[in-house]
N, C-alpha and C positions, 0 to 999 in steps of 0.2 A: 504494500500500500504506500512505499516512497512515491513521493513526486518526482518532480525533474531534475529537481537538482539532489544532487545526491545529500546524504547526510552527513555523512564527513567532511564536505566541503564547505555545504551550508552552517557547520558546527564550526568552522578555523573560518568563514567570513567574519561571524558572530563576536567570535570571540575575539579577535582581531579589531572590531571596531569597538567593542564595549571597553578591552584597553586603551585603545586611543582616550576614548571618551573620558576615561578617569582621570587618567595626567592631563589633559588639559583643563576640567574643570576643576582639579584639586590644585592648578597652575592662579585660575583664574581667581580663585578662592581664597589664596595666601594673599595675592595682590588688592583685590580689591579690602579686604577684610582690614589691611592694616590703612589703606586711604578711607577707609570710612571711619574707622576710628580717631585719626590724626583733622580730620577735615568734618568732622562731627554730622556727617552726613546720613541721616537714614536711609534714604534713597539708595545709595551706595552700599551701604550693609546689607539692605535689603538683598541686593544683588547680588553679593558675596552668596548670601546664606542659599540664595538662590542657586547660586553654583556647585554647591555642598550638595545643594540636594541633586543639582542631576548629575554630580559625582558618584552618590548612591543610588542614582537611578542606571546608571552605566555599571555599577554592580548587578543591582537587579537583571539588566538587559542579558550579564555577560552569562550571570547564572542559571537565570531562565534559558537560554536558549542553550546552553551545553545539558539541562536536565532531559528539555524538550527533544534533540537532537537522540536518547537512548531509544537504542532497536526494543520492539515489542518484546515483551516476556509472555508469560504465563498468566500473570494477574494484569498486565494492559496487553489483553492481544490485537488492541488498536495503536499502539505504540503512546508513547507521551507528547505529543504537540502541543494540547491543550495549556500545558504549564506554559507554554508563551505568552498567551492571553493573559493567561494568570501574573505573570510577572508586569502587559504592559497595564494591568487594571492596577498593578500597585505602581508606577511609575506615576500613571494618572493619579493615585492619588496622593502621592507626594507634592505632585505639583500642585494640588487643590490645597492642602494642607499651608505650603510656603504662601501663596497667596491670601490666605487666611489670618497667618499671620504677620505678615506684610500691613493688609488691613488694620489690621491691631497697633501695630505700630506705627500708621499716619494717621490713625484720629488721635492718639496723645499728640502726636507730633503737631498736631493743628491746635491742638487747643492747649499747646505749651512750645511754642516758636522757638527755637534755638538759632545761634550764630551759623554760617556754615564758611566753610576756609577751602579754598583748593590751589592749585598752581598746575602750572603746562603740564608736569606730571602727573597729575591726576587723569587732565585730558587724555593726553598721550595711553596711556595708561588703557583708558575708557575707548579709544579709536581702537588697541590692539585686543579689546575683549570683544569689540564690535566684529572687526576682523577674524578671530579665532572662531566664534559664531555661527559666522553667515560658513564658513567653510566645514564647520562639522555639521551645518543642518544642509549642509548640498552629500556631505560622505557620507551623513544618517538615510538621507533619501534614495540615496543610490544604493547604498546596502537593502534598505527594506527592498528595493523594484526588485532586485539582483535575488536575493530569498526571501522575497514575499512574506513579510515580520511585520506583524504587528509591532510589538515591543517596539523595533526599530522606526515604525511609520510615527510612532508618539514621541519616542526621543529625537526626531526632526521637527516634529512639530511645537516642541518644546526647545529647541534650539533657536528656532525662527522666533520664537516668543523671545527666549533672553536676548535675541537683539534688540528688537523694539525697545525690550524694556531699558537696555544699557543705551540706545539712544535716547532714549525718551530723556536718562539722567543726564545725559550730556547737555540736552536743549534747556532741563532745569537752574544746570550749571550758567551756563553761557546767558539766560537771563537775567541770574542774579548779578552776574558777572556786568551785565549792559545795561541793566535800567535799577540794580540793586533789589530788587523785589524776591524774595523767599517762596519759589513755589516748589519746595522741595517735599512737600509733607503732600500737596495737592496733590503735585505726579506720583507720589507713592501710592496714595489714594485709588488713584484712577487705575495706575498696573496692576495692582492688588485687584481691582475689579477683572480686569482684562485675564489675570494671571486664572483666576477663580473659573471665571465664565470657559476660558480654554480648558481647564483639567477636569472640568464639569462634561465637557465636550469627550472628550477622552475619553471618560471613564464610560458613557452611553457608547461608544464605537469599540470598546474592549470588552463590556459585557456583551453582546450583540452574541457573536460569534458562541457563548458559554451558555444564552439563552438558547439559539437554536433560531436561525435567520434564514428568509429564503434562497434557491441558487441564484451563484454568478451566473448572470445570463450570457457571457461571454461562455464561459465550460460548459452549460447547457447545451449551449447554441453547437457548441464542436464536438460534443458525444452526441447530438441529435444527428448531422451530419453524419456522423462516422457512421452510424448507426441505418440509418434512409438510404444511405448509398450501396445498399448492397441488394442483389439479386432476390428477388422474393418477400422483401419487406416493404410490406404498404404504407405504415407513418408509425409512428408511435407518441406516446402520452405520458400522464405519470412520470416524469423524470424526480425522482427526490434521491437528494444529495445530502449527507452527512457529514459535517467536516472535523475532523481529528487533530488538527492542528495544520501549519502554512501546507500546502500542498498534499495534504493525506486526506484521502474523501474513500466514503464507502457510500456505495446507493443502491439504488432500483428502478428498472423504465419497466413501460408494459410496450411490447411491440408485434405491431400486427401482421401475422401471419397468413398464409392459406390455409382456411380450416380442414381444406381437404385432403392436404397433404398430411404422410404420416408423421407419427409423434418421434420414431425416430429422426427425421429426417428436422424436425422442427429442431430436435434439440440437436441437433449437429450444428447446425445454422447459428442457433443463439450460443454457442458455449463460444464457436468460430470468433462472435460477434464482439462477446466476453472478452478473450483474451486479446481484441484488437484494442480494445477499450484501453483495460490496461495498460498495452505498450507504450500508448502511444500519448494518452495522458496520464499515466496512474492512480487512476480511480479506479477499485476492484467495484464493480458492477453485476448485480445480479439482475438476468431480464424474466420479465413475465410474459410468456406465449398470448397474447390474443388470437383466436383462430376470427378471421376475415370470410363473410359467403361471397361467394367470385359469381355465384349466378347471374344472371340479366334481371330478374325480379328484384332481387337484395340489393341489385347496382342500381336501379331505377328508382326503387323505394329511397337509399341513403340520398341521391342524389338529392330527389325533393324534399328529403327532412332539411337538409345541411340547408339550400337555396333560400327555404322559408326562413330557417331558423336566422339567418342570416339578413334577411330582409325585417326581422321585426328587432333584431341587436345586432349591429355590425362587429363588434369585439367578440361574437358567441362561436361558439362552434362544438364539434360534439364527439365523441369515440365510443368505440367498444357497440357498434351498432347490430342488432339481432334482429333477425325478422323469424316469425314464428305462425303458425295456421294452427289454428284452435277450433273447436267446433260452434264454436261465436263470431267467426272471423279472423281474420288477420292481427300481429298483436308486434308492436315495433318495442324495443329494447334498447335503451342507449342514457350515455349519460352526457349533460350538457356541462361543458365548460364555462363558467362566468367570473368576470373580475370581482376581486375582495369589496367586501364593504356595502355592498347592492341590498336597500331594505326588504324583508320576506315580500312584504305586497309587489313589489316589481318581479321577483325571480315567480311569484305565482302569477300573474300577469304575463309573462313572456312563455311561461307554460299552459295556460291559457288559450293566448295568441294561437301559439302554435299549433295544441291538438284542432281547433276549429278550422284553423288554415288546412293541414292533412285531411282532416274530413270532407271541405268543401274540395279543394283539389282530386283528390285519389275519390271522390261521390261514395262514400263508403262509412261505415262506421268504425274507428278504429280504437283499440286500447291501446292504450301508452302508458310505458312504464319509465318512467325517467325519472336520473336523478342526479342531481345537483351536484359540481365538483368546480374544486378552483386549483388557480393554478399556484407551481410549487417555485416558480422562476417570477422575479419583484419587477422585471420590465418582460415585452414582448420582445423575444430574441430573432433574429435570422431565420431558424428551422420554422420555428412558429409559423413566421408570416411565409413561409415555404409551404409548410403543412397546410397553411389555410388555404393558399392558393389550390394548390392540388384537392383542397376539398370541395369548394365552389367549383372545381374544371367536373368533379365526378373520379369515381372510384374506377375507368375504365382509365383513364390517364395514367395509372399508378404502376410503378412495374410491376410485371409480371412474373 
């Protein structure tokens, strides 16, 4: 269940940047820490401590990602990746925490004004943390793209933030400095808000993944592919995705078969399909056979369900279609696709629509058994609007 990049490598990227990370912020920590003291600056201190902490957040990083990086055992036989998340939800909450107490320390600060003292070295000082900054949140970004790291995508994010904030001190600086005015408790103030508001942000995009979130509809969209493009599969549906950590995914599609074909032969097809899956993304995928009626009646009947259905919601569409003779008539089987969020009275209204539409259409009286499904992918991907199309052309368009 590896991804692409391997784990060894992705473990000496990881840990590679999580030391950088430490020396430089425990570089920028000494420096700024004895200028904030000398130069009574809270602003300044703030910053300092601010670099403390993503000192120890570049521990976190390093440790998480060499825990997350061990091969599956016995008691995780999905391996450990999840501890990434895990590490960058505590990253994120360091940084909610510094900003907290940042806040703390500008409202005394305001409502008991102190002197502040700096000289060219201070500056100088504050351009070379500016500088140190902007160049670990461009080497935090390129590591996360490079092994797809959470942890990593927060500790850039949070890189990006201490520059602002080390500018921001500087523009405090350079105020006081040109018109005398002390807004050094104010700009505290304000990054403390900013600091807060981003580790807030954080911390909802690193539970996400530990809650259980819909697919990338990018990896959806290229298992749907891989999947569509082979000899004797008519569309498939149901794609869910499980994710174990950066690149480790387990799931399940349903994909549509010839019903008439034998079962061995189905399952030769799907194991085929299976192990292309994996190679080629690594996602171990288990498929669900749907058996497809290739008749002319069952081609004719889907055709007009999909058409209708599609005429009274243009996002709808439908799978797993059965056509059945009863000694009452005719009896259609399928279930409707609909986007999240839609109140009961419309999704009963669009079922509605529909069976009257079939009945006046096909002059017949028909039973309909339908049921309600949504989708497991947060946008409409590629294959989708693939699938749909090929559904509106008719089930004779599909290969054969």
């Amino acid at each position: 269940m590896n991804g692409r990049t391997g784990n060894t490598e992705r473990t000496r990227v990881a840990v590679q940047a999580g030391c950088i990370g430490i020396l430089c912020n425990l570089l920028l920590f000494g420096g700024k820490l004895a200028l904030g003291l000398w130069g009574n600056s809270i602003s300044i201190m703030a910053d300092a401590f601010n670099n403390l902490s993503d000192a120890g957040s570049s521990v976190i990083a390093l440790l998480g990602s060499r825990m997350a990086g061990r091969e599956a055992d016995a008691e995780h036989p999905f391996g450990h990746g999840r501890i990434e998340y895990i590490a960058a939800f505590l990253v994120a909450f360091l940084l909610t925490e510094v900003g907290l107490k940042t806040l703390e320390s500008s409202v005394r600060k305001l409502m008991h004004r102190e002197a502040l003292h700096f000289s060219g070295i201070t500056l100088l000082l504050l351009f070379m943390s500016i500088a140190v900054k902007l160049g670990l949140a461009l080497y935090y970004r390129t590591v996360a793209r490079r092994i797809d790291s959470s942890v990593f995508r927060a500790s850039a994010s949070d890189s990006f933030q201490d520059m602002a904030i080390t500018a921001a001190t500087v523009l405090s600086l350079g105020v006081f400095r040109l018109t005398g005015w002390n807004i050094d408790a104010a700009v505290g103030l304000l990054l403390s808000l900013f600091v807060i508001w981003n580790g807030i942000s954080i911390l909802r995009e690193t539970v996400a993944p530990l809650i259980g979130e819909s697919n990338d509809p990018k990896l959806s969209c290229e298992i749907r592919e891989i999947v569509e493009k082979h000899r004797g599969v008519y569309g498939s549906h149901d794609l869910v995705l499980h994710q174990y950590g950066p690149e480790r995914y387990m799931g399940s599609i349903h994909v549509e078969l010839d019903g008439a074909q034998s079962l061995r032969r189905a399952h030769a097809l799907a194991d085929h399909i299976e192990r292309q899956i994996r190679e080629e993304t690594g996602v171990m995928l288990v498929i669900h056979t749907d058996p497809v009626q290739t008749d002319a009646e069952a081609r004719d009947c889907r055709k007009r369900t999909e058409r209708l259905l599609r005429a009274i919601r243009g996002d709808a569409s439908l799978h797993d279609f059965r056509l059945r003779h009863t000694e009452d008539g005719r009896e259609f089987e399928f279930d409707i696709l609909l986007p999240w969020g839609l109140e009961k009275e419309e999704e009963q209204r669009i079922t509605r629509e529909l069976e009257k539409g079939l009945a006046e259409s096909l002059q017949e009286k028909l039973r309909l058994r339908l049921h309600i499904d949504h989708p497991y992918t947060s946008a409409r991907s590629d294959a989708e609007s693939v699938e749909a199309e090929r559904a509106s052309a008719g089930i004779e368009n599909r290969r054969e």
